[in-house]
C-alpha positions in Angstrom: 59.9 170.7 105.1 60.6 170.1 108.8 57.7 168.2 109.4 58.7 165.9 106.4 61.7 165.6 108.0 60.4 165.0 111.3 58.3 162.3 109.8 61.1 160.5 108.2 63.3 160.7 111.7 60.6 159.4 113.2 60.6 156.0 111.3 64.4 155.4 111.7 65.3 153.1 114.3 66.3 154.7 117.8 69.5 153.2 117.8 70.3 154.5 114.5 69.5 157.7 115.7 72.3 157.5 118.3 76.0 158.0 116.5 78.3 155.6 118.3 75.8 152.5 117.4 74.8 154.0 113.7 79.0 154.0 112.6 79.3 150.4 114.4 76.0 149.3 112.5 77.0 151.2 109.1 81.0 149.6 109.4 79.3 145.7 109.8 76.5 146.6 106.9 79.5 147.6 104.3 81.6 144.7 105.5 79.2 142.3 104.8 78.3 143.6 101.6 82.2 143.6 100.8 82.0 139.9 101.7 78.9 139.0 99.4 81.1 140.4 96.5 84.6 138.4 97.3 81.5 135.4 97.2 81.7 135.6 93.6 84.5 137.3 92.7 87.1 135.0 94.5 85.4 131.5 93.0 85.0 133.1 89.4 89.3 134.3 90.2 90.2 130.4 90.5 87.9 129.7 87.5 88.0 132.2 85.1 91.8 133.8 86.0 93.5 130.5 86.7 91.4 127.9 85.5 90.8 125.8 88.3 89.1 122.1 88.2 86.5 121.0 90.5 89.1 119.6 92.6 91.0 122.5 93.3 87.7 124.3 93.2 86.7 122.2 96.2 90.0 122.6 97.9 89.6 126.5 98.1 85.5 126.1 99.5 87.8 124.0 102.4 89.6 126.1 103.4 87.6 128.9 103.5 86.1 127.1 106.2 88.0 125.3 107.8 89.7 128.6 110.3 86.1 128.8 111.9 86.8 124.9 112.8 89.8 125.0 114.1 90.6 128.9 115.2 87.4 129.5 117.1 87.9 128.5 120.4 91.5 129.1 120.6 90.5 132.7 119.3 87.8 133.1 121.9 90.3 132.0 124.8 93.1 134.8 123.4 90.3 137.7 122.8 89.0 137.0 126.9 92.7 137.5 128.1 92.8 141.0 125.9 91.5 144.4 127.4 91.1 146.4 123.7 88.7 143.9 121.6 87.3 146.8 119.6 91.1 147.4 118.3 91.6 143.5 117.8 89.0 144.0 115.0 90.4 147.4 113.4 93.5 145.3 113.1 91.6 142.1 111.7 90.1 144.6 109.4 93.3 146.3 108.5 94.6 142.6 107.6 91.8 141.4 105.7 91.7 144.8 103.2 95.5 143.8 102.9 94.8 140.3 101.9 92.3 141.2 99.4 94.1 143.7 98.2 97.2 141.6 97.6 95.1 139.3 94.7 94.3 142.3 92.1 97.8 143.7 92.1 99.4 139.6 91.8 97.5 139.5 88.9 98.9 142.6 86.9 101.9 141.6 88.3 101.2 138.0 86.4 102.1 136.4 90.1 98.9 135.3 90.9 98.8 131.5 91.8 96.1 129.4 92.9 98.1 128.7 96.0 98.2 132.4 97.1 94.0 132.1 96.6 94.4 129.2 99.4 96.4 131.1 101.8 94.4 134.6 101.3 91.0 132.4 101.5 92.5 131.0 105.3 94.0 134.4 106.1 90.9 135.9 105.8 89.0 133.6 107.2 91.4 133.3 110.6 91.2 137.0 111.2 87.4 136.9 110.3 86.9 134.4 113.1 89.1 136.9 115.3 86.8 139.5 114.5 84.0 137.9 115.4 84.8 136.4 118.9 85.7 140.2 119.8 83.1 141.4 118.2 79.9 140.0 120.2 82.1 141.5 123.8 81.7 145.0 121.4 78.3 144.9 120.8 77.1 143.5 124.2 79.6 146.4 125.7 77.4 149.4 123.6 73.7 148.6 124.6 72.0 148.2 128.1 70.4 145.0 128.3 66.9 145.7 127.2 68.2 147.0 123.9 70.0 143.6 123.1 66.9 142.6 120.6 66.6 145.9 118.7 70.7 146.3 118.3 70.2 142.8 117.2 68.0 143.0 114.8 69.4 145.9 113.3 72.8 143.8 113.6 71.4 140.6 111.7 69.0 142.7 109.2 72.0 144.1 107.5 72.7 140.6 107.3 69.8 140.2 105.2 70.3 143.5 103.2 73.5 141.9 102.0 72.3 138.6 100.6 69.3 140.4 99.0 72.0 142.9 97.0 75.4 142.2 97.6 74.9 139.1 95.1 73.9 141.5 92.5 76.7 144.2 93.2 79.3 141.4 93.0 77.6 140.4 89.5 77.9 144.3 87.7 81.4 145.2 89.3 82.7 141.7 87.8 80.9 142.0 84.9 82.3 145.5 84.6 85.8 145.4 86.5 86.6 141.6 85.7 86.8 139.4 88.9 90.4 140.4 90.0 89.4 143.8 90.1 86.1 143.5 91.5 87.6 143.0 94.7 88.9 145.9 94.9 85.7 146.9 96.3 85.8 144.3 99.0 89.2 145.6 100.6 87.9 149.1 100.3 84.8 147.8 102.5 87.3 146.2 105.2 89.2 149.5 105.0 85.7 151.2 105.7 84.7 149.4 108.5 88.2 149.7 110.2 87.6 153.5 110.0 84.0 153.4 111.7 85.2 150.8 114.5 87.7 153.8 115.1 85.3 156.1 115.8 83.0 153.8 117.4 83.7 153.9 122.1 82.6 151.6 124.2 83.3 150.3 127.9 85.0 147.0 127.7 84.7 144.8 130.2 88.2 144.0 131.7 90.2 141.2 130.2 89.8 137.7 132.2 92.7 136.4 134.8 94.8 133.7 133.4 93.7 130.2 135.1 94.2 126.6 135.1 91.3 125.5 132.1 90.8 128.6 130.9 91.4 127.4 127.4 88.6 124.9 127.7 86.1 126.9 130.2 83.9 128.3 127.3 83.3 124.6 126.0 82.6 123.1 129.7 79.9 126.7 130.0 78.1 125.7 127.2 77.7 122.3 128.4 76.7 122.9 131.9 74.2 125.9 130.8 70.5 123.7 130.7 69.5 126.3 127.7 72.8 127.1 126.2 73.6 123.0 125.9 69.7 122.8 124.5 70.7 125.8 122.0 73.7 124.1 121.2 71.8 120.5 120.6 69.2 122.4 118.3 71.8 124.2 116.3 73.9 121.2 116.3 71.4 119.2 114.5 69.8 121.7 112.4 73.4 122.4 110.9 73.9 118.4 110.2 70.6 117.8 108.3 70.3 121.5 106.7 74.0 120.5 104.8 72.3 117.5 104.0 69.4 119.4 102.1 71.9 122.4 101.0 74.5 120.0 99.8 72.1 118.2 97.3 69.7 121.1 96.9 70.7 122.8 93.8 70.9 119.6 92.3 67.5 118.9 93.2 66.2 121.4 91.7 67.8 121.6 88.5 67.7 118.0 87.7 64.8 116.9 89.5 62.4 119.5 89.3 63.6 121.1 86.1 64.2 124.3 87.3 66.0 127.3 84.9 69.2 129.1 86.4 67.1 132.2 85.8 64.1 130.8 87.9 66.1 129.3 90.7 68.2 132.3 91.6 64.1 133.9 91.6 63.7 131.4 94.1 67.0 131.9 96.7 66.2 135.5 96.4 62.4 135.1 98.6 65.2 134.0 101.2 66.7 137.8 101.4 62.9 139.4 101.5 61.8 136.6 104.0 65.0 137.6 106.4 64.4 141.1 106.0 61.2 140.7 107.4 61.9 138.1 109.9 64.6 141.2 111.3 62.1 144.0 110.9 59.6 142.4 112.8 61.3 140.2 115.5 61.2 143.1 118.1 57.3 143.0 118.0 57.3 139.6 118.3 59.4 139.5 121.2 57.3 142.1 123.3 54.1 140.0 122.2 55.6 136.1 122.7 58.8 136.7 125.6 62.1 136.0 124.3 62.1 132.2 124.7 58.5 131.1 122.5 60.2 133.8 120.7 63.3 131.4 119.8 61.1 128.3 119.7 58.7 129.9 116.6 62.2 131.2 114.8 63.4 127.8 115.0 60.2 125.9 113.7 59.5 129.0 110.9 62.8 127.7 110.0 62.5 123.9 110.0 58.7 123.4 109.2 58.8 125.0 105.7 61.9 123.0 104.4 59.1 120.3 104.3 57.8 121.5 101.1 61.4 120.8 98.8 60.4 117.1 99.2 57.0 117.9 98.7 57.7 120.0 95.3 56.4 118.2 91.8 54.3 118.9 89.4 54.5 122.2 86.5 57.8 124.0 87.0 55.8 127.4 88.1 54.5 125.2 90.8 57.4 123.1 92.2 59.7 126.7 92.0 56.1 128.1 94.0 56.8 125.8 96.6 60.5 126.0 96.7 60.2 130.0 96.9 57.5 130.0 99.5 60.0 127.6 101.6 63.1 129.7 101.1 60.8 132.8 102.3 58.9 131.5 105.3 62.1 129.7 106.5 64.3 133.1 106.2 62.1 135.0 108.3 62.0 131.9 110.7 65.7 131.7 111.2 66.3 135.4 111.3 63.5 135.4 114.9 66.1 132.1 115.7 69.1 134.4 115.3 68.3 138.0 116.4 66.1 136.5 119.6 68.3 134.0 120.8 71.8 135.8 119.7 70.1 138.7 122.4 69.8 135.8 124.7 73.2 134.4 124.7 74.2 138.2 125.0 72.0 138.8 127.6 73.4 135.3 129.4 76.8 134.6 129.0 79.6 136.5 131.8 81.9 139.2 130.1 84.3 137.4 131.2 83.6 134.4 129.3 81.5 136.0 126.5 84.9 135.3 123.6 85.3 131.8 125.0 81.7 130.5 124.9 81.4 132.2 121.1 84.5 130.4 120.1 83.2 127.0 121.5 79.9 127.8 120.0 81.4 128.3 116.6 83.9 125.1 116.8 80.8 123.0 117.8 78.4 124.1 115.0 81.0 124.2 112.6 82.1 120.9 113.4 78.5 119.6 112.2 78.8 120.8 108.8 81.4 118.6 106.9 79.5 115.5 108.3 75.9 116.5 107.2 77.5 117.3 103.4 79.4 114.2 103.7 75.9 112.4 104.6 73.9 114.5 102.3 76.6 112.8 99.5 76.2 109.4 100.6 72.6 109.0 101.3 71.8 110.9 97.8 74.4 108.6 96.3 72.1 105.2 97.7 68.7 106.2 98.3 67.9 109.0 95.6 67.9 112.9 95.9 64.1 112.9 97.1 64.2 110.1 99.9 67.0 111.5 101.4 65.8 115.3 101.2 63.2 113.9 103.6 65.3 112.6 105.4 67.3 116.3 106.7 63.7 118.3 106.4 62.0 115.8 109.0 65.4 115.4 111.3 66.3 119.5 111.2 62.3 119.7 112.2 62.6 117.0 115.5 66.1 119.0 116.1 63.4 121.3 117.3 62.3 119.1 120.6 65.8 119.7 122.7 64.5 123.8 122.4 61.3 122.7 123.4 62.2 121.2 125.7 64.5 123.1 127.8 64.2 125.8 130.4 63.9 128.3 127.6 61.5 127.6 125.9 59.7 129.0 129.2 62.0 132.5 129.1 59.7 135.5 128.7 62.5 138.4 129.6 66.0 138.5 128.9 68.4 136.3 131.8 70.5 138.7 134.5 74.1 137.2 134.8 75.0 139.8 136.8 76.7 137.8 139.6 78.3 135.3 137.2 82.5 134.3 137.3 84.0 131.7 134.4 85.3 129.6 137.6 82.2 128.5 140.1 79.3 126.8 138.7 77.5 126.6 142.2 74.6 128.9 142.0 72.6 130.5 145.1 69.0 130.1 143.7 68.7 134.1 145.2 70.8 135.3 142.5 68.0 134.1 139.5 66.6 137.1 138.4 65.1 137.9 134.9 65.4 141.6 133.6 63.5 143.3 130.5 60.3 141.4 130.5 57.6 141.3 127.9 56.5 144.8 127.5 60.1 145.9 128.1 62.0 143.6 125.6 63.8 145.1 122.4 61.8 148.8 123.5 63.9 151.3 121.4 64.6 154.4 123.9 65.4 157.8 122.7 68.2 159.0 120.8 71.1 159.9 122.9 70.6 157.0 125.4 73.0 154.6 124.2 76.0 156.8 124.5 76.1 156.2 128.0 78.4 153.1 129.2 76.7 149.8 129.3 74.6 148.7 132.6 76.4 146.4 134.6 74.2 143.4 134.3 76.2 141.2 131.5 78.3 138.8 133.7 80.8 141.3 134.5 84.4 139.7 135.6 84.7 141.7 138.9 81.6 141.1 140.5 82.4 138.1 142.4 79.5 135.6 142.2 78.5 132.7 140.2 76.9 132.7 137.4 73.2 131.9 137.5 71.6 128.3 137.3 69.0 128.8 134.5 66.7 126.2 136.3 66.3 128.7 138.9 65.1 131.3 136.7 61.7 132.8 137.3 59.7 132.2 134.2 57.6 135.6 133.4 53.9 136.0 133.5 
């Protein structure tokens, strides 16, 4: 019996083994699952409960979106000037279990309006961009450098855990519950994950001085960063044309191709097994490829594939063979994208900055979306569903060239920003150094190691240099 157990300990992730980062991992896994099931609960509420028209229906996907637009970099620029992140996000959690919460008992009330779906939908969606420009200050604060990829891809593979069966939770408890009562189980998940963050300790980095431009100095970072500003480029232009192809996808493939409900949710599924295995297996490929070629594969496994919508004709078993093999090999591309250059950006970006730049990160990617589905619309609209699906697959796959281009792409270890400050740009080439090369990358070390306080090697406020010129980097061997 011990030696089965021993087995079985010995195939669970190291930093699941550790307790501070297994409650911090297990609170983001329920909360995302939570959020899956408010996915199709809270549409089906404004349908089903109060009878909403496509209009309306439109106005709540709005502003569901719209906080992660406008909140994100004043959010980041608040959560830098704060010294307690991790209780920012209890709080945020706190709020968003109240919000949820507040739908199922309006409706046995007989209060519940379409109007209070608007203002929970933006209320959640505010405090859920709070959440998340503290939350990557959190993370980066629990795990020495060299663990950045593994934390990650724990991180981002409950991600895909959630997609592959929080859509079918959501289904049962509405089917069973009713929609109003289904999410029930989405405040009890925020309610959850408050209580883990509670229990989960980390050593923050201290809050950033108040200074003239600090609103704006994640935005100008980005831009002056040679591979953040190629990051950005790349993400910028993948988000344009992929709304393009998501905005006139399930169209395509219903009308076009012929495709069944039943078959095309068989389809979108190969997306959740693809990212699961793009998360389990982006460690390896790290320690084999160096975390830049690393970022470069994740982001052409992710474009290349889409090139096989246009492509799909023929028999329905066929074209939904294509479709499904495209939605798989282009999950497990984006989830190397995500995990490897998420540990980057961790790895990169000053403490004292690390709110700021997410917030201008999101507000810059986010910004991308409403024009790509207003383009997917209008080119659909004029030139026909398949033309124009070429169209985003070839674009998101030449978004590719400004990674490939960039200093990055080169990156075989994680960057050092040891000496950085949000203030001076001016870098002493001395001060390029890259930790955690190949062999070392996303290593998972023994149980017990992560309990001890962060290294100092993430940018830290106090430290009184500049942060480091990526052109200066060595690149590894």
């Amino acid at each position: 019996m011990s030696h089965i157990r021993g087995v079985v300990a010995g195939r669970i992730p190291g930093l699941l083994r550790e307790t501070r980062f297994r409650r911090y991992w297990c609170g983001q896994t329920v909360s995302l699952m939570g959020d899956q099931i408010s996915l199709i609960a809270l549409p089906l509420v404004a349908v089903v409960v109060l009878g909403a028209d496509v209009a309306e229906m439109s106005l709540l996907k709005t502003v569901e979106l719209l906080p992660a637009l406008l909140l994100s970099l004043p959010a980041g620029s608040w959560a830098d000037g704060r010294a307690r992140r991790r209780r920012i996000m209890i709080v945020a959690d706190l709020a968003r279990a109240a919000l949820i919460a507040s739908l199922p008992v309006a409706y046995v009330l007989g209060l519940l309006t379409l109007w209070q779906l608007y203002g929970v939908a933006f209320g959640v969606g505010a405090l859920t961009v709070l959440f998340d420009v503290c939350n990557v200050t959190v993370l980066a604060a629990m795990l020495p450098v060299e663990r950045y990829v593994a934390g990650n891809s724990l991180v981002v593979g409950a991600r895909s855990m959630s997609w592959l069966g929080g859509p079918g939770l959501g289904g049962v408890l509405v089917q069973i519950l009713t929609a109003p009562f289904a999410l029930v189980a989405d405040a009890f998940t925020y309610l959850l994950s408050a209580l883990l963050l509670g229990q989960v300790h980390a050593v923050e980095p201290p809050p950033s001085a108040p200074e003239k431009g600090h609103f704006t100095a994640g935005m100008r970072w980005v831009v002056r960063q040679p591979s953040m500003r190629a990051l950005f480029a790349a993400s910028g232009t993948l988000q344009f044309f992929n709304f393009i192809l998501q905005t006139l996808f399930v169209l395509y493939a219903t009308q076009e191709l012929g495709l069944s409900a039943g078959l095309l949710g068989l389809v979108l599924s190969g997306g959740a097994v693809g990212g699961l295995l793009g998360a389990a297996c982006c460690g390896a490929v790290v320690r084999r490829a160096g975390i830049g070629p690393t970022i470069v594969m994740g982001f052409l496994g992710f474009t290349v594939p889409l090139l096989l919508v246009p492509l799909a004709r023929g028999p329905e078993p066929l074209s939904a063979g294509l479709l499904f093999v495209s939605e798989f090999l282009s999950c497990v591309g984006v989830m190397l994208a995500d995990i490897a250059a998420g540990s980057f950006q961790m790895a990169l970006i000053p403490d004292a900055l690390r709110s700021r730049v997410t917030g201008a990160f999101r507000t810059l990617n986010y910004g991308f979306r409403p024009f790509g589905a207003l383009a997917g619309g209008v080119l659909g609209s004029t030139l026909g569903l398949r033309p124009t699906l070429w169209i985003a697959t070839a674009g998101a796959v030449f978004g590719v060239g400004w990674v490939i281009r960039s200093p990055l792409a080169r990156m075989r270890g994680l960057p050092s920003t040891e000496y950085g400050t949000p203030t001076d740009y001016r870098v002493p080439t001395d001060y390029a150094t890259v930790v955690g090369e190949v062999g070392e990358v996303g290593e998972v070390g023994e149980a017990g190691e992560g309990d001890r306080a962060a290294p100092d090697v993430v940018g830290n406020a106090q430290s009184g240099g500049a942060p480091q010129r990526e052109d200066a980097w060595r690149p590894g061997p």
